[in-house]
C-alpha positions in Angstrom: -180.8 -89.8 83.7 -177.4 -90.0 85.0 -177.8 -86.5 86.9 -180.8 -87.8 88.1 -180.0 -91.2 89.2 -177.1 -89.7 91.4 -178.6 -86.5 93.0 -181.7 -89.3 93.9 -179.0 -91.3 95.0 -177.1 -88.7 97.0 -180.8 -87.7 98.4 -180.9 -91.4 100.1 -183.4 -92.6 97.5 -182.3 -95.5 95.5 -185.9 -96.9 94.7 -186.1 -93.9 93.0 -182.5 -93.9 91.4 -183.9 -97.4 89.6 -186.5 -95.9 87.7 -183.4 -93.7 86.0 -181.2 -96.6 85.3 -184.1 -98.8 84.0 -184.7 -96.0 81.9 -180.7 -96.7 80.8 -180.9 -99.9 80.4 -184.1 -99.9 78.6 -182.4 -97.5 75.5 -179.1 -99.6 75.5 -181.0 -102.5 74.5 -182.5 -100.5 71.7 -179.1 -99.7 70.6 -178.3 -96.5 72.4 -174.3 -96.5 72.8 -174.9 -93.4 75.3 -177.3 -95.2 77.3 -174.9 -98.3 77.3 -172.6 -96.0 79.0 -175.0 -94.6 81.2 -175.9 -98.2 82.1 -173.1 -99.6 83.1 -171.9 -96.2 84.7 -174.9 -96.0 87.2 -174.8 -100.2 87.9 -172.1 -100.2 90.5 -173.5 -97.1 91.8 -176.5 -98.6 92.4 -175.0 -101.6 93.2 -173.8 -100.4 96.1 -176.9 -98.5 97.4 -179.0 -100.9 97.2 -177.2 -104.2 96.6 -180.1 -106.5 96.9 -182.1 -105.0 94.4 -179.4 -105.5 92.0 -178.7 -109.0 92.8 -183.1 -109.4 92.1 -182.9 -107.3 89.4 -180.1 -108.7 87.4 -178.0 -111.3 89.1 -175.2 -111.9 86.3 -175.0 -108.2 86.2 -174.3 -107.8 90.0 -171.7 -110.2 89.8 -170.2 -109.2 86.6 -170.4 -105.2 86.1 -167.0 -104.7 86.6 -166.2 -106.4 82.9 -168.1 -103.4 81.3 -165.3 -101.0 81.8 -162.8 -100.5 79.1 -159.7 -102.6 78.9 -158.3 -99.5 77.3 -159.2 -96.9 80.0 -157.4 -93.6 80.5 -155.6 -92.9 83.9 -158.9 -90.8 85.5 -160.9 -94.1 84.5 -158.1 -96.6 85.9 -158.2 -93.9 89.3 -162.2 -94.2 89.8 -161.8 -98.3 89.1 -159.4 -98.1 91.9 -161.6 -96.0 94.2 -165.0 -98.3 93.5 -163.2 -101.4 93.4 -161.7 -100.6 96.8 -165.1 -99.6 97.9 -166.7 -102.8 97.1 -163.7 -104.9 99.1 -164.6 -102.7 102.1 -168.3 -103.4 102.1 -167.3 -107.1 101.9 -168.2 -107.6 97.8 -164.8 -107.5 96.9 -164.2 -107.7 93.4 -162.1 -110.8 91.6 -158.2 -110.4 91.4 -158.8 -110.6 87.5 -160.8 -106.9 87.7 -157.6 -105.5 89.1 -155.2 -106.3 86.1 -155.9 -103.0 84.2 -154.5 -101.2 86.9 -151.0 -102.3 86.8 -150.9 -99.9 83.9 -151.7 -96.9 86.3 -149.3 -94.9 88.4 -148.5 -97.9 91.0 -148.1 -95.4 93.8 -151.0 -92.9 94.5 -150.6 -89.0 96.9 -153.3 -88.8 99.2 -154.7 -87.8 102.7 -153.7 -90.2 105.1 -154.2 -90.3 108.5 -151.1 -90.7 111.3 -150.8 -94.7 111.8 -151.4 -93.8 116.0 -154.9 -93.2 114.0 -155.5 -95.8 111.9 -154.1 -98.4 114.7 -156.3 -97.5 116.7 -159.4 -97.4 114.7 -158.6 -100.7 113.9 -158.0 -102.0 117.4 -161.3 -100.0 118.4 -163.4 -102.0 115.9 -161.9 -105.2 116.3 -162.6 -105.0 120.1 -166.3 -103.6 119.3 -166.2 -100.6 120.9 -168.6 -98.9 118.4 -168.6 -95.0 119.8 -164.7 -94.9 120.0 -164.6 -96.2 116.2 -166.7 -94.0 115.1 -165.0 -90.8 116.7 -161.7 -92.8 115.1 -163.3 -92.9 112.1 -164.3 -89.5 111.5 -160.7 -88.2 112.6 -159.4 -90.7 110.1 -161.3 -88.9 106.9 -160.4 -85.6 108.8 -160.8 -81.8 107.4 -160.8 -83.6 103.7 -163.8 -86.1 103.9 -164.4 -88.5 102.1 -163.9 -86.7 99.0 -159.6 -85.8 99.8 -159.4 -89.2 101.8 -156.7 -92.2 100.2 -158.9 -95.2 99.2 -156.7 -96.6 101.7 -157.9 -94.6 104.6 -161.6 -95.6 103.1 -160.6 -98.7 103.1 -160.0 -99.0 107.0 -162.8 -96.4 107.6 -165.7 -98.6 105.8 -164.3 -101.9 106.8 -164.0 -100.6 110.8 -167.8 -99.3 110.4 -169.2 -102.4 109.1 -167.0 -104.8 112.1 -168.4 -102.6 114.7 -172.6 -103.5 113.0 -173.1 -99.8 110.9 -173.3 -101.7 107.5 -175.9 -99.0 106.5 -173.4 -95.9 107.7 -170.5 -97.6 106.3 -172.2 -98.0 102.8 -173.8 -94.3 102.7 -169.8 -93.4 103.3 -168.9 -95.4 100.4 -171.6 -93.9 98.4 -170.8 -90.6 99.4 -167.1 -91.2 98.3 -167.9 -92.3 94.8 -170.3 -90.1 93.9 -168.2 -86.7 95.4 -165.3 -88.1 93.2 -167.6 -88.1 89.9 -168.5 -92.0 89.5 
C-alpha cells in the first residue's frame, strides 16, 4: 500500500493515492501496528498533495499528524522530520514550534547543497518583486545539478516559498512532493 500510495503519488494522482491510505487506515483500526505505521507514514504525504482532501477527510488529523512520530526517533527519522516539517512551513502550513523540540537532539548543524547567496538574493528579490519567469530560472539554478533530492532544506525552503509568492502554489507543492518522496518519506 505504501509502494503504491507513493508511485500514485509521484504519477500526479492523489485521488488515487487515497484509496491506498484508506486502505491503511482502515487495518490500523482493526489493530494492525503495520498499518498504524503505514498510516501515519502516507498522511503528511498526502497531506501535502492534496491538502484539502485531508482537511475533509479528517480534520484533527490534518492538523495533528505530526504527533504520530516517535518521541524516540533515530537520527534518519529526526532528518526526514526536518525535511517535511520544513516543507510544510514553505507551502505556508507551517508546523507548531512544539513539533520541532525532538530535533534539538539531532546534529544541530546539517552539510548540504547550497546555492551561492548572489543566488539565493536574488531569487528572493525576484519573487518578492513578482517577476515570475526570472524566479523560476532562479529557482531552478538554486536546486542546481542535485535537484531536489541533493538540495539543503534550506535552499527548498527559499525555492518553495519563492514559487508560491510569485502564484505557482501547484508547482511549488509538486517540488515539495517530489523532495519528500525522492528522500524516502
Amino acid at each position: 500500500a505504501g509502494d503504491a500510495a507513493r508511485a500514485l503519488l509521484a504519477a500526479g494522482d492523489p485521488a488515487s493515492a487515497w484509496d491506498w491510505l484508506d486502505l491503511a487506515i482502515s487495518e490500523a483500526a482493526e489493530g494492525n501496528p503495520s498499518a498504524e505505521g503505514l498510516a501515519n507514514g502516507l498522511w503528511p504525504l498526502m497531506q501535502m498533495a492534496d491538502p484539502e482532501s485531508a482537511f475533509m477527510r479528517d480534520a484533527d488529523r490534518a492538523q495533528n499528524w505530526w504527533k504520530t512520530i516517535p518521541a524516540d526517533a533515530d537520527s534518519e527519522t529526526l532528518d526526514q522530520m526536518a525535511l517535511l516539517f520544513t516543507l510544510y512551513g514553505a507551502l505556508g502550513s507551517p508546523v507548531p514550534p512544539e513539533a520541532w523540540d525532538p530535533l534539538f537532539d539531532a546534529p544541530l548543524t546539517v552539510d548540504g547543497y547550497i546555492p551561492s547567496p548572489a543566488v539565493r538574493q536574488s531569487l528572493d528579490e525576484a519573487s518578492r518583486a513578482g517577476r515570475k519567469g526570472e524566479t523560476v530560472l532562479l529557482a531552478l539554478l538554486a536546486l542546481g545539478d542535485v535537484g531536489t533530492e541533493g538540495a539543503d532544506p534550506a535552499t527548498l525552503f527559499d525555492v518553495i516559498s519563492a514559487l508560491r509568492r510569485v502564484g505557482l502554489a501547484e508547482e511549488a507543492r509538486a517540488i515539495a512532493l517530489e523532495a519528500a518522496l525522492g528522500r524516502g518519506l
